[in-house]
OpenMM code with the backbone's topology and positions (N, CA, C; nanometers):
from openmm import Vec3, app, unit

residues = "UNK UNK UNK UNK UNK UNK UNK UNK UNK UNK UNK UNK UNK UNK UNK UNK UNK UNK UNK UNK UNK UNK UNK UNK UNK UNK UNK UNK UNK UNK UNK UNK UNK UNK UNK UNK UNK UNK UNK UNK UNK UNK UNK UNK UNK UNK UNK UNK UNK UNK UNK UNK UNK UNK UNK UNK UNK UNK UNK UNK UNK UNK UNK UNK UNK UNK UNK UNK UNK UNK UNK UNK UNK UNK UNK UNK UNK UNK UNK UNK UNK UNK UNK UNK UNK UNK UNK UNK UNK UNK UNK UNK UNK UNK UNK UNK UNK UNK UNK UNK UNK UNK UNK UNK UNK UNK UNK UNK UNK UNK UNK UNK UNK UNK UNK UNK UNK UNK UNK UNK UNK UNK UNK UNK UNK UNK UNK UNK UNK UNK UNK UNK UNK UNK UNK UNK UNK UNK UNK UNK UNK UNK UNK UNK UNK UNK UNK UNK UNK UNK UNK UNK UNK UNK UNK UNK UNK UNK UNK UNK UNK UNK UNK UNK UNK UNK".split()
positions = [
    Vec3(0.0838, -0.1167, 0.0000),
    Vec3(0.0000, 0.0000, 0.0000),
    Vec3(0.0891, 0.1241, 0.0000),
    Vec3(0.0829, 0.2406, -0.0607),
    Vec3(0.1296, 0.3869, -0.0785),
    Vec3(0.0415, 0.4435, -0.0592),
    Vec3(0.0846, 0.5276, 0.0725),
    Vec3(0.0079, 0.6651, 0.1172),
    Vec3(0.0594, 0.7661, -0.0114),
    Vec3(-0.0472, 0.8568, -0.0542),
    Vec3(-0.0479, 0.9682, -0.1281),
    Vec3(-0.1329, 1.1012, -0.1042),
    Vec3(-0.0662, 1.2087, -0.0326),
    Vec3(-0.0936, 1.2954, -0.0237),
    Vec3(-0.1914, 1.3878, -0.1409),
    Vec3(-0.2730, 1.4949, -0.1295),
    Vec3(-0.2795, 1.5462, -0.2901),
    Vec3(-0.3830, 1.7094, -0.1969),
    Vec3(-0.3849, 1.7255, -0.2724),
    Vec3(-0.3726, 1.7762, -0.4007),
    Vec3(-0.3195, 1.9275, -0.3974),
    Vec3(-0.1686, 1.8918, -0.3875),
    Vec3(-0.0467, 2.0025, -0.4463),
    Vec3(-0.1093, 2.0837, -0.5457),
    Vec3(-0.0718, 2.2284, -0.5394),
    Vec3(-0.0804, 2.3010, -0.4390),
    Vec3(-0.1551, 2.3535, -0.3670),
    Vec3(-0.3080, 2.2616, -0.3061),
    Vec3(-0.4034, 2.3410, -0.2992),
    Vec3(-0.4942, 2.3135, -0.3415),
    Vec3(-0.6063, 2.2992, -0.3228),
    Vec3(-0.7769, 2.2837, -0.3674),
    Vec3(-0.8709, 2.4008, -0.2380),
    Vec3(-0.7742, 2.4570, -0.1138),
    Vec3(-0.8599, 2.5460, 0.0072),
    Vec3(-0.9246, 2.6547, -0.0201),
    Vec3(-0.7865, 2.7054, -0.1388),
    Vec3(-0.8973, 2.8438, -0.1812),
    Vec3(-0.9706, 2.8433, -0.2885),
    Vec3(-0.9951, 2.7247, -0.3368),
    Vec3(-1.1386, 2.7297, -0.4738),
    Vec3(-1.2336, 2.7136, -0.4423),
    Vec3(-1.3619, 2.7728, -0.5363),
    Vec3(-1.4861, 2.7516, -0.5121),
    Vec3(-1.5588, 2.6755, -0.6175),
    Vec3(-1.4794, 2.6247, -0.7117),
    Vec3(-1.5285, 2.5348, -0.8099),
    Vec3(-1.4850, 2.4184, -0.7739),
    Vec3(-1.4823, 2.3155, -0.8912),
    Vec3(-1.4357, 2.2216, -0.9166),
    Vec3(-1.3535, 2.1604, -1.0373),
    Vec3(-1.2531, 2.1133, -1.0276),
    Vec3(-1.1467, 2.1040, -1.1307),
    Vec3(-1.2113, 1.9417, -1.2191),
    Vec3(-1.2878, 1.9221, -1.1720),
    Vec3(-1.3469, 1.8046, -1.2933),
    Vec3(-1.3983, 1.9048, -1.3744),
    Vec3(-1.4502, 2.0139, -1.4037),
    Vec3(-1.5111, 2.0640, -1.4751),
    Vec3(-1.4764, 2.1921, -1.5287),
    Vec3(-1.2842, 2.2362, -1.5185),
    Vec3(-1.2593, 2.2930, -1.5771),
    Vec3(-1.1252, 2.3448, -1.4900),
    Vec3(-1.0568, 2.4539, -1.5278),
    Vec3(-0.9025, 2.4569, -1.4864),
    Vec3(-0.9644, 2.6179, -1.3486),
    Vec3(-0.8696, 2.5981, -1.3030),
    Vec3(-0.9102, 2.6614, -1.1644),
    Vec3(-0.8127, 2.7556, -1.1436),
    Vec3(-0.8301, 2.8746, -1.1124),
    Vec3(-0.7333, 2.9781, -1.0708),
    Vec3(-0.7226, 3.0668, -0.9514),
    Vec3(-0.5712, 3.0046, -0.8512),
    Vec3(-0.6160, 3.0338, -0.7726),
    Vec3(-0.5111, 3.1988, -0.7157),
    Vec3(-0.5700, 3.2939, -0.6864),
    Vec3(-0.4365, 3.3982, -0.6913),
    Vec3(-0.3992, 3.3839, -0.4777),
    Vec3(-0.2768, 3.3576, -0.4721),
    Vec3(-0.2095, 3.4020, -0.3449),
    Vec3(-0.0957, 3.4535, -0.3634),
    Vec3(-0.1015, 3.4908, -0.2112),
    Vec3(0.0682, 3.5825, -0.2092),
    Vec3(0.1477, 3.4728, -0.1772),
    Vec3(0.3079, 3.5161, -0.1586),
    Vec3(0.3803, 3.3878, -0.0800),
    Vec3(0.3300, 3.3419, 0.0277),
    Vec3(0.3056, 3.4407, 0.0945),
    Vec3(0.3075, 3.4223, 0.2706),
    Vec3(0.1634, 3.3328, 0.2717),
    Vec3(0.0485, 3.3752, 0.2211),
    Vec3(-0.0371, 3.2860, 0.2121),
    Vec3(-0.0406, 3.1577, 0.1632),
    Vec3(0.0413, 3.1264, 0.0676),
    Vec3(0.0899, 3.0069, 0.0083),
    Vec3(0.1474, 2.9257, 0.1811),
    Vec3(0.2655, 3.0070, 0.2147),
    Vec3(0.3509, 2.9299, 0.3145),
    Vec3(0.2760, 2.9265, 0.4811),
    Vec3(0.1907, 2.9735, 0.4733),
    Vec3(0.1105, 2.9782, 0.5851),
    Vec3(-0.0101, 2.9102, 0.6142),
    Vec3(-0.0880, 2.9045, 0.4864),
    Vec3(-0.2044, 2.7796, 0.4807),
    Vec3(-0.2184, 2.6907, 0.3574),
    Vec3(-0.1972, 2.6972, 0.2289),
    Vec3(-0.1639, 2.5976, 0.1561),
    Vec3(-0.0592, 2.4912, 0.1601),
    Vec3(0.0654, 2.5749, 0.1559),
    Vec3(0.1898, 2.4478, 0.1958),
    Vec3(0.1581, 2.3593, 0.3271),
    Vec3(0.1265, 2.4076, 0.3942),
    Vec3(0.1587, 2.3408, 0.5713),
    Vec3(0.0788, 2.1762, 0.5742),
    Vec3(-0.0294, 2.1645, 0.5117),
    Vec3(-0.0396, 2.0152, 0.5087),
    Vec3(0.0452, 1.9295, 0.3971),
    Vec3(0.1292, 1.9637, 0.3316),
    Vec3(0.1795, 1.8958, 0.2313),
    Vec3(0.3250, 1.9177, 0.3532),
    Vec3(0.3853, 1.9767, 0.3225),
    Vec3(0.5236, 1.9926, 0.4387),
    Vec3(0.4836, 1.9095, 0.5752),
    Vec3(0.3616, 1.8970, 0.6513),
    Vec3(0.3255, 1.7948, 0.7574),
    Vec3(0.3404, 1.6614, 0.6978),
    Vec3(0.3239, 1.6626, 0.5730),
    Vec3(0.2780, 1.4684, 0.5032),
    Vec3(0.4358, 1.4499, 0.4885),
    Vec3(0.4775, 1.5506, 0.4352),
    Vec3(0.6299, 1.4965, 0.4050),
    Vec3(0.7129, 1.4909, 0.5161),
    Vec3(0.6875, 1.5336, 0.6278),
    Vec3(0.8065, 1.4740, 0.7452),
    Vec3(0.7218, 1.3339, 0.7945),
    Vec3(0.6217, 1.3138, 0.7770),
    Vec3(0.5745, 1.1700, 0.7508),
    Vec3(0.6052, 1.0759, 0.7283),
    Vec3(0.6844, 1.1154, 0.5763),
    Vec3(0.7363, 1.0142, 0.5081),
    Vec3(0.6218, 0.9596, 0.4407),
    Vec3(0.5438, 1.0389, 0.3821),
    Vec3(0.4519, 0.9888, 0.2857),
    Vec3(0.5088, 0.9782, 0.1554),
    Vec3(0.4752, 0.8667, 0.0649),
    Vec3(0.5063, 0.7620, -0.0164),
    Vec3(0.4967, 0.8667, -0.1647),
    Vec3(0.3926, 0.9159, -0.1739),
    Vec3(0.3860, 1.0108, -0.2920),
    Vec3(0.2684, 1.1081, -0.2784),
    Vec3(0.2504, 1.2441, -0.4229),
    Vec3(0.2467, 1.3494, -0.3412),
    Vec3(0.1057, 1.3825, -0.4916),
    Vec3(-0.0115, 1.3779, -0.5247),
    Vec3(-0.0915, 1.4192, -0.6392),
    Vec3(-0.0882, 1.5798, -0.6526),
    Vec3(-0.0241, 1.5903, -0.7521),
    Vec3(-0.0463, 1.7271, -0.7785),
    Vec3(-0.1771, 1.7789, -0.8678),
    Vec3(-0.2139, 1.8877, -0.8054),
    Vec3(-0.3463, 1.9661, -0.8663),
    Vec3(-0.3650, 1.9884, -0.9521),
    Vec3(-0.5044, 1.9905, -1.0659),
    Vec3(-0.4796, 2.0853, -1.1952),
    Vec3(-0.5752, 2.2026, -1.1366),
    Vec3(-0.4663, 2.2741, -1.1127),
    Vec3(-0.4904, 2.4523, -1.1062),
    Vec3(-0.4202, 2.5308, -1.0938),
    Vec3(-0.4706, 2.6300, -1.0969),
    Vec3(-0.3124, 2.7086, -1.1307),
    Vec3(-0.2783, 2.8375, -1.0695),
    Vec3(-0.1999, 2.8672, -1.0166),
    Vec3(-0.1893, 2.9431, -0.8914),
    Vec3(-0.0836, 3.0674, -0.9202),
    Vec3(-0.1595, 3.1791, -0.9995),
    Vec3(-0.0761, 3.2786, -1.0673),
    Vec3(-0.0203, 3.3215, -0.9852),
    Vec3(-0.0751, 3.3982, -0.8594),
    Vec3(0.0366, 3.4714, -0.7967),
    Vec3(0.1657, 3.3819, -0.7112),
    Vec3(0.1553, 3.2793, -0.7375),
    Vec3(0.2897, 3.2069, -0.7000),
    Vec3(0.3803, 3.1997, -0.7764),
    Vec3(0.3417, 3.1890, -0.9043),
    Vec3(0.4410, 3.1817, -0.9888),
    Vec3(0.5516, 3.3432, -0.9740),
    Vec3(0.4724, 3.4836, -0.9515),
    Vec3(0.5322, 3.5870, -0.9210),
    Vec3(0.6024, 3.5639, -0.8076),
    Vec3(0.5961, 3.5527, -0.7048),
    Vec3(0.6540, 3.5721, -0.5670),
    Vec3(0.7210, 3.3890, -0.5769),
    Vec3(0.7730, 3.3135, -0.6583),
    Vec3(0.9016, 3.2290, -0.6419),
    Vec3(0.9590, 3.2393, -0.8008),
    Vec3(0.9531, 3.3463, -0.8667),
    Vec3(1.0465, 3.4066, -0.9504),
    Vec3(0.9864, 3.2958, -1.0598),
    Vec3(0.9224, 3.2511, -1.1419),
    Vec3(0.9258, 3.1486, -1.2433),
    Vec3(0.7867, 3.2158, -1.2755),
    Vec3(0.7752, 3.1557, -1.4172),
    Vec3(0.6557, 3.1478, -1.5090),
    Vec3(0.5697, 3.0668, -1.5608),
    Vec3(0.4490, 3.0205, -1.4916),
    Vec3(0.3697, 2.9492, -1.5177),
    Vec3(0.3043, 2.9626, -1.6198),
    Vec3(0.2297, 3.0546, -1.6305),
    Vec3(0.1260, 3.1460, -1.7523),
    Vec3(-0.0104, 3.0878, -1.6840),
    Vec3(-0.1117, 3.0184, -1.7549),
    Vec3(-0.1892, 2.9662, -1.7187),
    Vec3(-0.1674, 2.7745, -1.6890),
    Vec3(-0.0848, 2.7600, -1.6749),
    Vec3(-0.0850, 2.5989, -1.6895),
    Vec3(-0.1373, 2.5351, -1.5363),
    Vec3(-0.2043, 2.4137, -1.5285),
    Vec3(-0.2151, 2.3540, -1.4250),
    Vec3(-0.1044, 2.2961, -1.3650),
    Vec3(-0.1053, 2.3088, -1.2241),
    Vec3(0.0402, 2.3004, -1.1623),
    Vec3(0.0393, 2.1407, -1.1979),
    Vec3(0.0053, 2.0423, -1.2026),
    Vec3(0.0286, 1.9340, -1.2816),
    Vec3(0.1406, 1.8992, -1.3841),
    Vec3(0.1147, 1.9997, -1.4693),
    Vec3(0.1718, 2.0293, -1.6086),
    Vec3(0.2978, 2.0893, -1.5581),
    Vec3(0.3021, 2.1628, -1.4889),
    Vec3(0.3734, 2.3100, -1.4979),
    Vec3(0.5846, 2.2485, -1.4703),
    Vec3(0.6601, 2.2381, -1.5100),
    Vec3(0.7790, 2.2195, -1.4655),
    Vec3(0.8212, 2.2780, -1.3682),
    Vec3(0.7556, 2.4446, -1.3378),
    Vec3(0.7830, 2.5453, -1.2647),
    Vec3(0.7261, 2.4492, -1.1069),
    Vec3(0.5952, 2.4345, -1.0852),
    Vec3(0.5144, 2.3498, -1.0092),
    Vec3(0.5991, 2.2318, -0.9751),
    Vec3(0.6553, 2.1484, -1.0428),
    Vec3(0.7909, 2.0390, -0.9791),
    Vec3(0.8976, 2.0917, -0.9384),
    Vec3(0.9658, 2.1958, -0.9897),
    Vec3(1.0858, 2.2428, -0.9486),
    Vec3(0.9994, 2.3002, -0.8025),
    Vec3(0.9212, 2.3912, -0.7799),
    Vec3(0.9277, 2.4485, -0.6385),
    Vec3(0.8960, 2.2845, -0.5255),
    Vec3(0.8451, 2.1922, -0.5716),
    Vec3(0.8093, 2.0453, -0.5204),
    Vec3(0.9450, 1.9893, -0.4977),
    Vec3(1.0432, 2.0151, -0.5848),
    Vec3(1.1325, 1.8877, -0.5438),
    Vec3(1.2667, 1.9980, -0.4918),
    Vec3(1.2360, 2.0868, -0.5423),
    Vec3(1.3786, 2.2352, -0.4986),
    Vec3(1.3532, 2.2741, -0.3596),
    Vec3(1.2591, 2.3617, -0.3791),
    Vec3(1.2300, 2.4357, -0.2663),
    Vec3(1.1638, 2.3500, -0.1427),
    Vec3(1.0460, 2.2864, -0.1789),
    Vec3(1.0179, 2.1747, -0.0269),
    Vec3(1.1252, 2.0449, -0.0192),
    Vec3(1.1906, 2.0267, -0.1308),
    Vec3(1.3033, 1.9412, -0.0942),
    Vec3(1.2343, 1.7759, -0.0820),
    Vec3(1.1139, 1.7603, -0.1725),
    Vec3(1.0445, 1.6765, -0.1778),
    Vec3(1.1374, 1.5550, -0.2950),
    Vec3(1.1390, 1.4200, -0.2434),
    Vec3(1.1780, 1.3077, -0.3222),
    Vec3(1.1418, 1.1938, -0.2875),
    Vec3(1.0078, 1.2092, -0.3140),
    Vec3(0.9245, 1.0747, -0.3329),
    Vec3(0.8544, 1.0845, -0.4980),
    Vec3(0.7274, 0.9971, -0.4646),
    Vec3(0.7031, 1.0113, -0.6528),
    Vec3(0.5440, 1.1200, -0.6278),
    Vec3(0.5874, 1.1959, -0.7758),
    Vec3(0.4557, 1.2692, -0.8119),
    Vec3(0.3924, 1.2344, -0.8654),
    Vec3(0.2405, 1.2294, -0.9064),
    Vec3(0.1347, 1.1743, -0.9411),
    Vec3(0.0772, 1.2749, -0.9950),
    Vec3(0.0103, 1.2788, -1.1104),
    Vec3(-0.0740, 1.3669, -1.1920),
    Vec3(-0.2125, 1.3115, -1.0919),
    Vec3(-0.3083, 1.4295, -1.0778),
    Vec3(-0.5091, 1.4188, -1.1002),
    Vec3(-0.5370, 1.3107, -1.2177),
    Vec3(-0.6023, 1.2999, -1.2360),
    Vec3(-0.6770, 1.1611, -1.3190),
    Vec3(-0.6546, 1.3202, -1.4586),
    Vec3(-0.6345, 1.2539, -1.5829),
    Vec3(-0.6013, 1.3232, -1.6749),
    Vec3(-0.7274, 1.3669, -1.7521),
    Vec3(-0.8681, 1.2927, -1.7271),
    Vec3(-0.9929, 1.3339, -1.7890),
    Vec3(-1.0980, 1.4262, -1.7426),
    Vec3(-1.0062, 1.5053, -1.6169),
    Vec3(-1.1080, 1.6272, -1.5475),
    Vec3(-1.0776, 1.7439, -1.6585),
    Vec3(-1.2074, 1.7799, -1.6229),
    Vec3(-1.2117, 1.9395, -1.6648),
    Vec3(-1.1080, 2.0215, -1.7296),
    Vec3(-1.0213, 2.0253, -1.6600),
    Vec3(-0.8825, 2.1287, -1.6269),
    Vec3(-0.7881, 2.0826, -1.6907),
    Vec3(-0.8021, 1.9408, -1.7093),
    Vec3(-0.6775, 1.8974, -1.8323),
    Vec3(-0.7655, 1.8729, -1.9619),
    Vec3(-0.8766, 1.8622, -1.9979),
    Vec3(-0.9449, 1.8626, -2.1245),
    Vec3(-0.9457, 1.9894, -2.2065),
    Vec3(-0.9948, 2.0578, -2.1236),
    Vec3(-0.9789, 2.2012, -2.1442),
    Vec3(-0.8699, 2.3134, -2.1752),
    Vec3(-0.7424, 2.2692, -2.1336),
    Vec3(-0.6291, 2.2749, -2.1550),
    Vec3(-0.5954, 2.2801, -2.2721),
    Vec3(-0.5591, 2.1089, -2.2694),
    Vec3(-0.4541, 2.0724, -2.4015),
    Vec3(-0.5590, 1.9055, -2.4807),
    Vec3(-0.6469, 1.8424, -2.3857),
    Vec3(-0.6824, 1.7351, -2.4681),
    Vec3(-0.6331, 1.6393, -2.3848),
    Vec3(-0.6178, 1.5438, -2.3784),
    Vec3(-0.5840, 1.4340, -2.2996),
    Vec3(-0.4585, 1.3715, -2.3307),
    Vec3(-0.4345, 1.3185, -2.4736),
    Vec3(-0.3148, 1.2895, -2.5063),
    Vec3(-0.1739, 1.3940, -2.4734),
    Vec3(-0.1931, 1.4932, -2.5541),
    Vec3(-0.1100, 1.5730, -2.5041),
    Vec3(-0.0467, 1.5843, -2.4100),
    Vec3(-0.1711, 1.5710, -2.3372),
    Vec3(-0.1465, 1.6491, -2.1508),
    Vec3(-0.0233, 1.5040, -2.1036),
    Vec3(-0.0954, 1.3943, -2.0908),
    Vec3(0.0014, 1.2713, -2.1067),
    Vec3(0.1438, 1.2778, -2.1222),
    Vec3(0.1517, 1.3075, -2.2696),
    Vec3(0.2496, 1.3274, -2.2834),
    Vec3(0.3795, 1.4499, -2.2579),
    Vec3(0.3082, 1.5631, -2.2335),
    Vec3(0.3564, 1.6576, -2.1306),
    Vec3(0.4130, 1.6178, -2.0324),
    Vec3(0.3282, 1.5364, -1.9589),
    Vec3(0.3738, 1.5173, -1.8059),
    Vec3(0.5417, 1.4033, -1.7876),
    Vec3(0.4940, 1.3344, -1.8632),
    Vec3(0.6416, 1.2489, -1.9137),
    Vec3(0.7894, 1.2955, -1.8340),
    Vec3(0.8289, 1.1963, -1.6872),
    Vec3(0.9294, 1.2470, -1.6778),
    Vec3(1.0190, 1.2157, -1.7671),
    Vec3(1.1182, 1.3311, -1.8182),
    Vec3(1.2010, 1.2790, -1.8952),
    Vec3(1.2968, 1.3817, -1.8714),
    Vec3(1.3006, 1.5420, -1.8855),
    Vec3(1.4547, 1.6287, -1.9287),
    Vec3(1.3427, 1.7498, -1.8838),
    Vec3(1.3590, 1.8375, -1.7789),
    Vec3(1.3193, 1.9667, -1.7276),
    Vec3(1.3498, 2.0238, -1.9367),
    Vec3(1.4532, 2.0008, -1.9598),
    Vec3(1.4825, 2.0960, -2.0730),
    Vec3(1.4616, 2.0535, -2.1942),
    Vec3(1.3909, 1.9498, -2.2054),
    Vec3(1.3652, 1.8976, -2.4035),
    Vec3(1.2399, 1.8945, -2.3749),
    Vec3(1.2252, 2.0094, -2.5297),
    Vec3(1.0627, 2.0170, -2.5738),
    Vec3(0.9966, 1.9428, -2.6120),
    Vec3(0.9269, 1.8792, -2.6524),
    Vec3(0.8061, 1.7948, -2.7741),
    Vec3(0.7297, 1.9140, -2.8504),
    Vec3(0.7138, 1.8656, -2.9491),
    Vec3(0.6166, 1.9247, -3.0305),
    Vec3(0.4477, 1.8481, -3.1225),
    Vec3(0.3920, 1.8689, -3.0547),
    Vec3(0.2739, 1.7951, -3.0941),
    Vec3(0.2569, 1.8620, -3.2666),
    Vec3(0.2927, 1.7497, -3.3796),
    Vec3(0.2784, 1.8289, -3.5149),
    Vec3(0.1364, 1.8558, -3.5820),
    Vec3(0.0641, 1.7974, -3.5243),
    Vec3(-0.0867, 1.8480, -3.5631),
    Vec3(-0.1583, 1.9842, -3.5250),
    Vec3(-0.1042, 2.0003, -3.4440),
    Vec3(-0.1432, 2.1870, -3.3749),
    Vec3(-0.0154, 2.2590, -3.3425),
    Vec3(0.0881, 2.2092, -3.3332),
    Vec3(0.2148, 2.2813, -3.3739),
    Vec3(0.2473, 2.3507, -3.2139),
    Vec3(0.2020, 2.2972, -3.1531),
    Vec3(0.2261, 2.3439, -2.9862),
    Vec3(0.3097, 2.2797, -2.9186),
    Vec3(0.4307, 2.3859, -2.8457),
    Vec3(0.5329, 2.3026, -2.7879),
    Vec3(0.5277, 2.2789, -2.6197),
    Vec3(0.5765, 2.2076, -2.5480),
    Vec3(0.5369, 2.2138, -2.3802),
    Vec3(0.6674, 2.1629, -2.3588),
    Vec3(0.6781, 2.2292, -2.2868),
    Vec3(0.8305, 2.1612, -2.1855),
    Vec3(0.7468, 2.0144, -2.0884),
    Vec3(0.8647, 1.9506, -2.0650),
    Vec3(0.8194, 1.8766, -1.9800),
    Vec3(0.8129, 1.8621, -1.8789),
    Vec3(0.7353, 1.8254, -1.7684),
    Vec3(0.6956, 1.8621, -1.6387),
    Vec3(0.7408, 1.7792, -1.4884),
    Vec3(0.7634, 1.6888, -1.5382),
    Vec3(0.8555, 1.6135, -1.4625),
    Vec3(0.7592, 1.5273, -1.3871),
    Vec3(0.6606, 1.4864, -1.3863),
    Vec3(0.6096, 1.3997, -1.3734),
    Vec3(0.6320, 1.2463, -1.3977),
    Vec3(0.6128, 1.1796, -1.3166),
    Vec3(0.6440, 1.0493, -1.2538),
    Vec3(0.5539, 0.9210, -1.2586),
    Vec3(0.4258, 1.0103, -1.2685),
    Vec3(0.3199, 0.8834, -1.2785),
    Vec3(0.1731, 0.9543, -1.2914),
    Vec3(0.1189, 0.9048, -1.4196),
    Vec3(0.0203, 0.9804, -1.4154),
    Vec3(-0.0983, 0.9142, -1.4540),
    Vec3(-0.2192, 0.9142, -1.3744),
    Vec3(-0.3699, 0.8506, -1.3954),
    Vec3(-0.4229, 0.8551, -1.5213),
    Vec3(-0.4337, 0.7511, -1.6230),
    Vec3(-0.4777, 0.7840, -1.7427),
    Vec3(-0.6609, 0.7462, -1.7772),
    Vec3(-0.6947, 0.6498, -1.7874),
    Vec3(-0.8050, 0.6544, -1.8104),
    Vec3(-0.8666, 0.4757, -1.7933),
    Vec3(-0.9976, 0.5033, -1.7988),
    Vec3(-1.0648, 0.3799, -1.7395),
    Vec3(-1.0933, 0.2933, -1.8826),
    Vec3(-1.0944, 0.3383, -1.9921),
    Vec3(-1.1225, 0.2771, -2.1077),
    Vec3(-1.0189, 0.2103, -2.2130),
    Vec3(-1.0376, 0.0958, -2.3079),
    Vec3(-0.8962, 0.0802, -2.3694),
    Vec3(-0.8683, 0.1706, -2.4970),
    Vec3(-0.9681, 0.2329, -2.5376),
    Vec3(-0.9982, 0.3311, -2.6280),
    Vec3(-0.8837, 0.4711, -2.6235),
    Vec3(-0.9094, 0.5162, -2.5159),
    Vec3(-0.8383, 0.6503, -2.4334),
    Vec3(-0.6758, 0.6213, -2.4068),
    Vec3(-0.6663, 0.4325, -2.3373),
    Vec3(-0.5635, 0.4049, -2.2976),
    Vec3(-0.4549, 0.4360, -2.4295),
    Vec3(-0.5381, 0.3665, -2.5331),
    Vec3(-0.4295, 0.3087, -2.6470),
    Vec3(-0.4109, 0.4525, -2.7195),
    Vec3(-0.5133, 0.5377, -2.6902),
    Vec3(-0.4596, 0.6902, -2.7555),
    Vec3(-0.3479, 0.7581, -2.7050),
    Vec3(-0.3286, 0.7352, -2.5565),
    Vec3(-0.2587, 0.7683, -2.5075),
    Vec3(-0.1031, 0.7468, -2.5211),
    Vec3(-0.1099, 0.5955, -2.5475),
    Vec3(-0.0211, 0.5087, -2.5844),
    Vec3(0.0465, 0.5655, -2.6943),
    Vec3(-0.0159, 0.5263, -2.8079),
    Vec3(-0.0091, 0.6137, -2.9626),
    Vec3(0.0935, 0.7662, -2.9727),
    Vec3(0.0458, 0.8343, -2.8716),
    Vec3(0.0714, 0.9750, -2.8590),
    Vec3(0.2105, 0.9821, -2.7812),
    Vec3(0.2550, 0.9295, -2.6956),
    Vec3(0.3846, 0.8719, -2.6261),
    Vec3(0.4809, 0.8030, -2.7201),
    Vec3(0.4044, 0.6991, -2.7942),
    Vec3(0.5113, 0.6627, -2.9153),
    Vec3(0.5362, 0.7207, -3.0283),
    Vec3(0.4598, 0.8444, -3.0388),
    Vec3(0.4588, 0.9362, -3.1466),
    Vec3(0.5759, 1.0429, -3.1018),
    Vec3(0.5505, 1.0822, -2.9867),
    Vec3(0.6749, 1.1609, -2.9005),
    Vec3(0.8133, 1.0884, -2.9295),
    Vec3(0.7978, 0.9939, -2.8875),
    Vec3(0.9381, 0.9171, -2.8824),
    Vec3(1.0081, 0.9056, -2.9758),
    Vec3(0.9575, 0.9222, -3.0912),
    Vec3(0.9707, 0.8842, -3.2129),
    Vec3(1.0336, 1.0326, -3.2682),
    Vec3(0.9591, 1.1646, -3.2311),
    Vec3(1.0424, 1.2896, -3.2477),
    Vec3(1.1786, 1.2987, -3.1314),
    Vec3(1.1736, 1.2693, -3.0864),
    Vec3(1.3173, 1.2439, -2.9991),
    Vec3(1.4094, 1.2173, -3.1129),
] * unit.nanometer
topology = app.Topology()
chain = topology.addChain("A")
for resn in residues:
    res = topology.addResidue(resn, chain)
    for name in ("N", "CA", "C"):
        topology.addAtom(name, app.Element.getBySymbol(name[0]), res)
């Protein structure tokens, strides 16, 4: 069994729901380090096993720890792993949200997003050649794909299509 913490960075200050679309949440640092971080920093002197990160996206953090998110779900975001594994000094495994909510459909599509998350190189792009959109990769470790073999094998497809631009 693996305990897994979630949902990095945050679900306290929304009033929606991220099955049904991408979520934005604005804090300062100090609010970040004062009531969002503090149950994730409690799980990790724990020694909890792994850590689900959120799809939402938390603009004013990206200002006040110097990096650029834009709109991406901290899921996605490389910026969102680097402050996870840099700054909280976190090294266990990360876990994407289930990839068919709201917030990642809405985004980029499902495959994509997939293949985004792909740990592989903070610094090599992909380029999806059908819409011509590039994403860094996010450093993700393990990510929830889908309940169907339909979705699975798209997914699949889209990973070996990546690999293949490598």
């Amino acid at each position: 069994m693996v305990s897994c913490f979630k949902h990095l960075l945050g679900h306290g200050d929304t009033t929606d729901d991220s099955q049904y679309g991408l979520l934005v949440v604005i804090e300062t640092k100090s609010e970040l380090e004062a009531y969002g971080l503090v149950p994730f920093r409690q799980a990790m002197k724990a020694d909890t096993d792994a850590v689900m990160v959120a799809h939402i996206s938390l603009t004013l953090l990206d200002n006040t720890f110097d990096v650029v998110i834009d709109d991406l779900p901290a899921s996605s975001s490389p910026d969102a792993t680097r402050i996870l594994r840099e700054e909280m000094k976190y090294d266990g495994l990360i876990v994407s949200d289930y990839l068919k909510m709201g917030g990642m459909r809405a985004t980029y599509g499902t495959e994509k997003e997939l293949v985004m998350m792909l740990k592989v190189s903070a610094t090599n792009m992909i380029t999806n050649t059908s819409t011509q959109i590039s994403h860094i990769w996010a450093g993700t470790d393990c990510v929830i794909v889908f309940h169907t073999l339909k979705a699975q094998l798209g997914v699949i497809k889209a990973v070996i299509a990546a690999v293949k631009i490598w």
